[in-house]
PAMARKOL-655427 format. One record per residue: residue number from 1; residue in three letters; chain; y, x, z of N, C-alpha, C in turn. Coordinates in steps of 0.02 Angstrom, whole numbers. Example, Ala and Ser with C-alpha at 12.3 -4.5 7.8 and 13.67 -1.06 7.14 Angstrom:
// PAMARKOL-655427
(1 'ALA' 'A' (-284 660 390) (-225 615 390) (-165 660 390));
(2 'SER' 'A' (-112 642 354) (-53 684 357) (2 645 394));
END
This chain:
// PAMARKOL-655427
(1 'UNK' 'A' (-1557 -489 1338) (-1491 -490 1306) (-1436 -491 1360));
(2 'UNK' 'A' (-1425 -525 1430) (-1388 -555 1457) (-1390 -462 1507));
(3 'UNK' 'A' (-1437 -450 1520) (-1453 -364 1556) (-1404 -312 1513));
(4 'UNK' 'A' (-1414 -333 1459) (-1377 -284 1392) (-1299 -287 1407));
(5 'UNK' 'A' (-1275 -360 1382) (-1208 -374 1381) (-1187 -336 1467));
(6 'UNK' 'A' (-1224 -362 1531) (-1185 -346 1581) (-1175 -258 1593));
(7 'UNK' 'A' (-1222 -217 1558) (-1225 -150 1562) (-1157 -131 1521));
(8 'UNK' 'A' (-1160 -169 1456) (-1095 -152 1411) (-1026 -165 1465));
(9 'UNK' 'A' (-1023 -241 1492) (-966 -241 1529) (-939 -195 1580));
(10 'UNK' 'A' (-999 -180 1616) (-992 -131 1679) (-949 -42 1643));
(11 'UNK' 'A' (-986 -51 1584) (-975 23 1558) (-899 23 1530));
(12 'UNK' 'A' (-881 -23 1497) (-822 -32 1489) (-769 -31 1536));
(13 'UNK' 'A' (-794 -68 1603) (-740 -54 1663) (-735 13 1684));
(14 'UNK' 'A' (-800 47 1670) (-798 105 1717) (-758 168 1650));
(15 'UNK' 'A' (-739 168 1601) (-707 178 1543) (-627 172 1559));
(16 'UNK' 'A' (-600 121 1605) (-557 98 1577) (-533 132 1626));
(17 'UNK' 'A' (-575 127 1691) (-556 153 1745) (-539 232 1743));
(18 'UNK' 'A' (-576 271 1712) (-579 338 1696) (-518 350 1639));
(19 'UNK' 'A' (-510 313 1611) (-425 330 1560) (-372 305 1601));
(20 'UNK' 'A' (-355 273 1651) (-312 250 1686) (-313 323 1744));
(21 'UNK' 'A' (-356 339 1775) (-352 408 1820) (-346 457 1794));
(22 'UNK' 'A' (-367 473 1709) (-349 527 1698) (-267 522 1680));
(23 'UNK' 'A' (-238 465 1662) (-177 470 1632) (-119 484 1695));
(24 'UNK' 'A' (-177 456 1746) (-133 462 1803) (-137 538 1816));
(25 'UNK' 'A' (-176 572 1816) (-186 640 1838) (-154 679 1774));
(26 'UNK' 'A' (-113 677 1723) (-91 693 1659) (7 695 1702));
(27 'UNK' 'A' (9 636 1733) (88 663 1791) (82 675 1834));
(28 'UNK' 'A' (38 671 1884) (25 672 1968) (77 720 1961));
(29 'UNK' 'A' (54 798 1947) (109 858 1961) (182 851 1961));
(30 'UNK' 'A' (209 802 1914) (266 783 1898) (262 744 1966));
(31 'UNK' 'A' (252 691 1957) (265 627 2000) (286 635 2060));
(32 'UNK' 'A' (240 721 2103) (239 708 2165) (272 770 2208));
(33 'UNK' 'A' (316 783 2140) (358 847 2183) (436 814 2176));
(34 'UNK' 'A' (448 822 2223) (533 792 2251) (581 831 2204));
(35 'UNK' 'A' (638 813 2186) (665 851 2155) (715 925 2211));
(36 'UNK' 'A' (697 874 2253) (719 956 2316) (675 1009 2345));
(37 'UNK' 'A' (627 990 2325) (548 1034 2342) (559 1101 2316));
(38 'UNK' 'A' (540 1140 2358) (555 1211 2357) (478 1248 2333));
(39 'UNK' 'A' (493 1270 2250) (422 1284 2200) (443 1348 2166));
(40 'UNK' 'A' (361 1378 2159) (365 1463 2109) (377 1438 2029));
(41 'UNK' 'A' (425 1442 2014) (441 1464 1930) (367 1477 1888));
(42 'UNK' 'A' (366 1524 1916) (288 1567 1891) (220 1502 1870));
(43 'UNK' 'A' (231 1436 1926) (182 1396 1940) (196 1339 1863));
(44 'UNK' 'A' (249 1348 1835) (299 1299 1776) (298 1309 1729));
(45 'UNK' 'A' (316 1382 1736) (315 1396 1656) (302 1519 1654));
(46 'UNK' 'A' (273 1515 1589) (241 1592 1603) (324 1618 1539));
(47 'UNK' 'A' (363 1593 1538) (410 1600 1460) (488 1644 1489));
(48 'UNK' 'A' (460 1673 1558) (528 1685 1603) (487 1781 1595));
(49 'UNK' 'A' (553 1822 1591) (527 1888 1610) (575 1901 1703));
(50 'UNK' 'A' (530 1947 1739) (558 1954 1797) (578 2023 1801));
(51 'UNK' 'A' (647 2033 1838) (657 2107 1870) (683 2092 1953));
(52 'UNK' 'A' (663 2073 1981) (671 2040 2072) (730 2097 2098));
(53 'UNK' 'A' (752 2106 2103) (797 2176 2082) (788 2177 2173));
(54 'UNK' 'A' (801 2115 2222) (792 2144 2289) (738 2146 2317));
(55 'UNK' 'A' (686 2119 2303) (613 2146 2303) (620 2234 2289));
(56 'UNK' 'A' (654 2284 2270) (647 2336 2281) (709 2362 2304));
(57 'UNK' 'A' (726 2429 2317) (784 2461 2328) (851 2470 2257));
(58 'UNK' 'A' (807 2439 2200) (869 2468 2144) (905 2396 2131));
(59 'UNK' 'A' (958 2417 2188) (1003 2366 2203) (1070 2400 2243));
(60 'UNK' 'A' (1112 2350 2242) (1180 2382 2264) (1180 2401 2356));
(61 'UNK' 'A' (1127 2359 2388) (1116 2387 2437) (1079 2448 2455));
(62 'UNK' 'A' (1033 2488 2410) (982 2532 2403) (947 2521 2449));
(63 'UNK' 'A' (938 2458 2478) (863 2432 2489) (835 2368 2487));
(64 'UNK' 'A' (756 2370 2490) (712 2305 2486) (727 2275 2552));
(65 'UNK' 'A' (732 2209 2530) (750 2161 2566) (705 2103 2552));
(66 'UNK' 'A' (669 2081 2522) (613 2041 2500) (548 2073 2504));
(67 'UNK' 'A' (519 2038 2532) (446 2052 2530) (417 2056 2466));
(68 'UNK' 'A' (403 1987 2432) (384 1974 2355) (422 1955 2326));
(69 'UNK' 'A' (399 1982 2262) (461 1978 2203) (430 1908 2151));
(70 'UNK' 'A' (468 1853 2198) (453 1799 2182) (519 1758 2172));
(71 'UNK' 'A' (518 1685 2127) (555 1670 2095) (532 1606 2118));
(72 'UNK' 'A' (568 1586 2195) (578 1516 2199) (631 1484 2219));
(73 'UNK' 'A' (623 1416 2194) (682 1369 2173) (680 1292 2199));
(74 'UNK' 'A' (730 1265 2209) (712 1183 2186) (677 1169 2145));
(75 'UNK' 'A' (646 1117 2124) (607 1073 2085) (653 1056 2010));
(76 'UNK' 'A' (708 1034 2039) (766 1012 1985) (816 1071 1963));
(77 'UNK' 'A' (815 1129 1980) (837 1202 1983) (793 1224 1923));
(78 'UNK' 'A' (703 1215 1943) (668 1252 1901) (676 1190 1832));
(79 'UNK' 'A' (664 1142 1831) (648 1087 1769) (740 1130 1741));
(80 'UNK' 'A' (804 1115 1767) (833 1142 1713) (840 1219 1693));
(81 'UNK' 'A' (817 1272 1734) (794 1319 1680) (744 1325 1650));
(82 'UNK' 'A' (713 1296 1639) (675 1281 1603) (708 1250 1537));
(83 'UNK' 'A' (725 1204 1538) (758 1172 1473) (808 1227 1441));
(84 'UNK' 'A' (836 1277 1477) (880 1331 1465) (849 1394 1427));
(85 'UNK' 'A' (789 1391 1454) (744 1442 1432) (723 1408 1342));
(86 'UNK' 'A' (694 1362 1350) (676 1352 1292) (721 1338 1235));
(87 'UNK' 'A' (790 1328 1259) (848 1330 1174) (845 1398 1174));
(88 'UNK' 'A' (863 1458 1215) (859 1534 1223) (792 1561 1196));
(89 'UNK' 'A' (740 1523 1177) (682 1539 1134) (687 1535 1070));
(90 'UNK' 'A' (708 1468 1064) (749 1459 996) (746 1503 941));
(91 'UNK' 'A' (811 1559 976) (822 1593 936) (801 1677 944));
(92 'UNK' 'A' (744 1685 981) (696 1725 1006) (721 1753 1070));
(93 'UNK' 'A' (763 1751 1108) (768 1771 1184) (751 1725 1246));
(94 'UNK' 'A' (737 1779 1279) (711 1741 1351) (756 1745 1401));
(95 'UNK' 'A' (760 1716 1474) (808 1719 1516) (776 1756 1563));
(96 'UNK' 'A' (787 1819 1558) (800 1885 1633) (800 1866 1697));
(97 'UNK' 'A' (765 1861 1758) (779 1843 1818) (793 1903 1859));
(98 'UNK' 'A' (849 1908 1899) (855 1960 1945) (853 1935 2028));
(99 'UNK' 'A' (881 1851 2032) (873 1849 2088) (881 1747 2088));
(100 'UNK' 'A' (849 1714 2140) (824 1655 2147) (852 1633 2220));
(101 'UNK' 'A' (793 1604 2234) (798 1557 2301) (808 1616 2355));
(102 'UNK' 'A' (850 1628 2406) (872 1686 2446) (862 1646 2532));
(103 'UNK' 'A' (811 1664 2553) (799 1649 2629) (867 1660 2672));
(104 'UNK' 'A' (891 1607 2715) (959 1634 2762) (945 1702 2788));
(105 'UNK' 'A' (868 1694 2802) (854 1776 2845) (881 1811 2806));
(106 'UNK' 'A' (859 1827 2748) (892 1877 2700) (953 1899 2693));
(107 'UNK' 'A' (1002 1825 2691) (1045 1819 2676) (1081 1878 2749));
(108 'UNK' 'A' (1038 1847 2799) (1094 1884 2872) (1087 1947 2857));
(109 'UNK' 'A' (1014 1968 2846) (1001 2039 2826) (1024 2072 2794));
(110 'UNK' 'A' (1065 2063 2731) (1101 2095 2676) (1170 2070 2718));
(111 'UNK' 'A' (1170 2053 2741) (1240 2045 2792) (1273 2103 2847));
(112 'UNK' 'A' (1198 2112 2833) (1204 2172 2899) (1221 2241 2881));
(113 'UNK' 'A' (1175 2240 2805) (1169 2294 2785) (1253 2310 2746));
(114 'UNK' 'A' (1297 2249 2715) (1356 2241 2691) (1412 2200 2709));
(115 'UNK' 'A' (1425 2183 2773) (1456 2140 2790) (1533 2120 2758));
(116 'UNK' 'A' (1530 2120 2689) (1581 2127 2662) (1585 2051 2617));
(117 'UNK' 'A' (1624 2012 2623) (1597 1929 2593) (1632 1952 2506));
(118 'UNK' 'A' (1687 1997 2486) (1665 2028 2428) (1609 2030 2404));
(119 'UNK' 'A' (1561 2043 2420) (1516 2066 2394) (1459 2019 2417));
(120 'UNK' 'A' (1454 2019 2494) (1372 1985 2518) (1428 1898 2546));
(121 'UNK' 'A' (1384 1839 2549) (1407 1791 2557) (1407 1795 2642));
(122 'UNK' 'A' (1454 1761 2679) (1451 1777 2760) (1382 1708 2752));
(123 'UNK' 'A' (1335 1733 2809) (1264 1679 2817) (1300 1608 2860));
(124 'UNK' 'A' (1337 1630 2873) (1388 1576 2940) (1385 1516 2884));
(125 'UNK' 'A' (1417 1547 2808) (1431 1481 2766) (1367 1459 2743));
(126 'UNK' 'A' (1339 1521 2714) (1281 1512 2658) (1303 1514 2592));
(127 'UNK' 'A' (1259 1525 2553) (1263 1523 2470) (1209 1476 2449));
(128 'UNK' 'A' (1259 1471 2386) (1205 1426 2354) (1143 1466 2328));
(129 'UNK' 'A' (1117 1515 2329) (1065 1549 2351) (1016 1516 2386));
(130 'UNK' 'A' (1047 1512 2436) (1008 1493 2513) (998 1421 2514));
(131 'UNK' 'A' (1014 1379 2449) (1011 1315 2447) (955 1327 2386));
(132 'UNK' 'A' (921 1354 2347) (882 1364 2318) (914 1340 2246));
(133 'UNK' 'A' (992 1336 2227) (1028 1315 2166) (1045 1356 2132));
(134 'UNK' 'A' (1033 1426 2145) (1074 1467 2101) (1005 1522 2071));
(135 'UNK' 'A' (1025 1538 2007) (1004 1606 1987) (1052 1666 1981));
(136 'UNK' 'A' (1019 1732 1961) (1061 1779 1943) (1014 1814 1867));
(137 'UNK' 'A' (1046 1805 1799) (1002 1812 1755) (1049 1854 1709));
(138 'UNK' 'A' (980 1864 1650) (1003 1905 1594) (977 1886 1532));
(139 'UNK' 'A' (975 1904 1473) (936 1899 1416) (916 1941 1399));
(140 'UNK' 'A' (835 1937 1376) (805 1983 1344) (802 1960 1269));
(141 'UNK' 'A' (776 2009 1208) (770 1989 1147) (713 1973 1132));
(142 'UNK' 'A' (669 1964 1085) (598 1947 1048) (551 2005 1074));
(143 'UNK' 'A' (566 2066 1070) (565 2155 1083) (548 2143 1170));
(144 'UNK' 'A' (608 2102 1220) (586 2115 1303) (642 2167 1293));
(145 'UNK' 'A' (695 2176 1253) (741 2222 1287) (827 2180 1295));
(146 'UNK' 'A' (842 2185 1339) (917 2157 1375) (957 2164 1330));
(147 'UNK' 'A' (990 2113 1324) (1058 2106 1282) (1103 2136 1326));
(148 'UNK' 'A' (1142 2167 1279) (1204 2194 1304) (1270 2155 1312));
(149 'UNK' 'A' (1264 2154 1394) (1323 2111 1433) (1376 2140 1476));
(150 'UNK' 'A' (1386 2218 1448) (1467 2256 1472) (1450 2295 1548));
(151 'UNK' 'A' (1405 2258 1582) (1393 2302 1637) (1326 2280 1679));
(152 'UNK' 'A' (1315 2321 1713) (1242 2285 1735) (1260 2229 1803));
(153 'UNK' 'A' (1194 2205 1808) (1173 2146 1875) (1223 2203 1932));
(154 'UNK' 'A' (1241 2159 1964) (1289 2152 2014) (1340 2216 2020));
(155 'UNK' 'A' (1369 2217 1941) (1419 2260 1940) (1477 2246 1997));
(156 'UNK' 'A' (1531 2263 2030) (1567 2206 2066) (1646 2270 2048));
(157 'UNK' 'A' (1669 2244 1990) (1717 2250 1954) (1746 2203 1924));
(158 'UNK' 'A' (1801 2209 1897) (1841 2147 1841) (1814 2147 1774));
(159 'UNK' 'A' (1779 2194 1749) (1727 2206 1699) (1678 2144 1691));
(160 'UNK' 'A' (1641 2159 1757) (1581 2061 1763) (1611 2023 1756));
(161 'UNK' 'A' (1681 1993 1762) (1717 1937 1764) (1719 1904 1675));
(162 'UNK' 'A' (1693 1828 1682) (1698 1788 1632) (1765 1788 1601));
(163 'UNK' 'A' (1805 1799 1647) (1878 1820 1596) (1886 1897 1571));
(164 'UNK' 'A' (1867 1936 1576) (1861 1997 1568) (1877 2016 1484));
(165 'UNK' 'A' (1915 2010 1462) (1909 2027 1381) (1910 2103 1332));
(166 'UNK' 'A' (1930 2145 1356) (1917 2213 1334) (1853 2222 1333));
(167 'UNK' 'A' (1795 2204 1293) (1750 2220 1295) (1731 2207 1208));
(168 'UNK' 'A' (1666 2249 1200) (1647 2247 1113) (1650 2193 1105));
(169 'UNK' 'A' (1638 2148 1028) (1618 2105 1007) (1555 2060 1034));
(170 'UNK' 'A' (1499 2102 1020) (1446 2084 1010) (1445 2082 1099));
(171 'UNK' 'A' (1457 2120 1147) (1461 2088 1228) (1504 2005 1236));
(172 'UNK' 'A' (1562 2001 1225) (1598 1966 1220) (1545 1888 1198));
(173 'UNK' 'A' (1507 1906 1143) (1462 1850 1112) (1419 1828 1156));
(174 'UNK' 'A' (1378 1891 1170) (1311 1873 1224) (1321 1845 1278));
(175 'UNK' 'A' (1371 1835 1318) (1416 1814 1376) (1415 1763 1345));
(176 'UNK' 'A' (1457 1743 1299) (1464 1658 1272) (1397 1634 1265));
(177 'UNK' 'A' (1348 1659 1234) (1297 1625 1219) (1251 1597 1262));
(178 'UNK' 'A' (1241 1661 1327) (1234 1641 1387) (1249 1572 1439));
(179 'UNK' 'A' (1320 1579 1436) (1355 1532 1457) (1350 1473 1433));
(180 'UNK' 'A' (1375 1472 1376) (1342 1431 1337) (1283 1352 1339));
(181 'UNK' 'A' (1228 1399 1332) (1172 1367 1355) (1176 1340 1426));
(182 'UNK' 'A' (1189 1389 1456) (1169 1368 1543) (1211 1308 1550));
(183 'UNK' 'A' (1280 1320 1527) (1305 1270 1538) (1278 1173 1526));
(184 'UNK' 'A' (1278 1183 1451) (1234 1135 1423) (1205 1107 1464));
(185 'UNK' 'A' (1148 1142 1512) (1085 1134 1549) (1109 1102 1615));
(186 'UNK' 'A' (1153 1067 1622) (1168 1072 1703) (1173 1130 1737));
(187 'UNK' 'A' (1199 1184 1722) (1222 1222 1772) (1298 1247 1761));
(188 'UNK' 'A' (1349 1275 1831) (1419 1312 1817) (1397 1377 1823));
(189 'UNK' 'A' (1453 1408 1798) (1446 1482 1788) (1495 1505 1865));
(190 'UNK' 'A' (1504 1575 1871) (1538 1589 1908) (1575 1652 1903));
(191 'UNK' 'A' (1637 1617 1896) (1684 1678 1869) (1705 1758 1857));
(192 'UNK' 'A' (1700 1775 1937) (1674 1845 1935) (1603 1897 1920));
(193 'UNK' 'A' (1548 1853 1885) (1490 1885 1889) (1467 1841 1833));
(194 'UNK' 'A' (1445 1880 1769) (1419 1842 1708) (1359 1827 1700));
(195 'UNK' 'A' (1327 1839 1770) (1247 1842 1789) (1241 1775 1829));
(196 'UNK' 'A' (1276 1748 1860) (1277 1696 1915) (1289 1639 1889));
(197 'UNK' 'A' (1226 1592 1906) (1243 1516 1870) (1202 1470 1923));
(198 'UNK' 'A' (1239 1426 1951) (1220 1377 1976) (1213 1312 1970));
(199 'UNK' 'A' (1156 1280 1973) (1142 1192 1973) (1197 1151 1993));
(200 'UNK' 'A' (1233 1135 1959) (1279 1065 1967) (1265 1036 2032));
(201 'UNK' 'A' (1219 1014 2032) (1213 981 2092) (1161 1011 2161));
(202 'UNK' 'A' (1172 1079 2149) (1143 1111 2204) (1163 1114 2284));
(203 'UNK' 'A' (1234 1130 2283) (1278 1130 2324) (1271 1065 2388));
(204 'UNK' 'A' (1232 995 2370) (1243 954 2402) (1178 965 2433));
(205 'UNK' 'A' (1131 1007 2434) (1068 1027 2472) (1073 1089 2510));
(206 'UNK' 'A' (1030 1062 2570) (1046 1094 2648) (1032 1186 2623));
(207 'UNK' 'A' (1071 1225 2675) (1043 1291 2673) (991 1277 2716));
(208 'UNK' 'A' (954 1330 2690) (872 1324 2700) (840 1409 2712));
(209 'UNK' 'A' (790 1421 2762) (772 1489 2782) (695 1483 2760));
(210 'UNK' 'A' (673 1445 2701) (604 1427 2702) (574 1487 2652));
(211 'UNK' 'A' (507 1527 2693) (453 1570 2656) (420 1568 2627));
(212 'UNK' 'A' (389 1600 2596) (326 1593 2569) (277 1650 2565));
(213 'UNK' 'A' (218 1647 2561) (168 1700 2561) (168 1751 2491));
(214 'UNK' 'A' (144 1809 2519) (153 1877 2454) (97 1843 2411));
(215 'UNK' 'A' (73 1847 2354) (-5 1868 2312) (-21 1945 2364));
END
């Protein structure tokens, strides 16, 4: 009897022990990424559609400037689009990625290729790009086809501008709705470009030249 009971006790510890590590291994992932940790989207959540637009040439520079057409971010960058993504599910659209975390290299590189701070940020300052806080996005519908937002990714007219009002109805909306949300989410918009939204609190993290490997 006394062989019995101690087998029961032992089994019970070793029970208790095994729901305590798994619960622990249920946050580890959470727990042990910094909220400044520089992570693939892709690794978070599968609910994002991609067009890397400088991963190839169909871009305002007409060329690739990225190796892989990858989508990384802060830690606290990705957790709030994420929360952005999923009210934008809601009501069946997804959030469009055209452009993410931007290496300084890059940044000098498209510097070179445009040295125009119109248009490319001077690398001297940095962007919040290069701080891993900003996106450049769009909406797709239920379908995977883009809402109509008056002009395309990196139009650089008074047209992209959030004040911009000569435009249809139904543009005029998608812009709000956009905005909208992101806002909600911890992020600002940015005035001249209805694509550009950055983390509230991105700005107070270092520019950064950090890589990562292709698939």
């Amino acid at each position: 009897m006394t062989s019995a009971i101690t087998k029961l006790f032992f089994a019970g510890i070793f029970l208790l022990a095994f729901s305590v590590n798994a619960q622990n291994e249920t946050y580890t992932r959470d727990s042990v990424v910094a909220d400044t940790t520089f992570v693939n989207l892709k690794d978070y959540s599968t609910d994002f559609v991609y067009d890397m637009k400088y991963a190839t040439a169909d871009n305002f520079l007409k060329a690739k400037v990225y190796d892989c057409a990858e989508c990384m971010l802060r830690y606290k960058t990705v957790k709030a689009l994420i929360a952005a993504n999923k009210e934008f599910m809601k009501n069946g659209c997804k959030i469009k990625l055209f452009d993410c975390y931007r290496p300084l290299s890059i940044q000098e590189k498209m510097w070179e290729i445009v040295p125009n701070p119109e248009y490319v940020a001077d690398p001297k300052k940095g962007s919040i790009h290069n701080r891993g806080g900003a996106v450049d996005i769009s909406l797709v519908n239920a379908d995977g086809v883009e809402l109509e937002m008056g002009t395309t990714f990196d139009f650089f007219g008074i047209q992209a501008s959030h004040n911009f009002k000569k435009l249809p109805v139904p543009v005029r909306a998608n812009r709000k709705y956009l905005k909208s949300v992101m806002l909600q989410n911890c992020f600002n918009s940015f005035d001249s470009e209805w694509w550009h939204y950055n983390l509230k609190t991105g700005l107070k993290d270092p520019v950064s030249n950090q890589k990562w490997e292709c698939d």
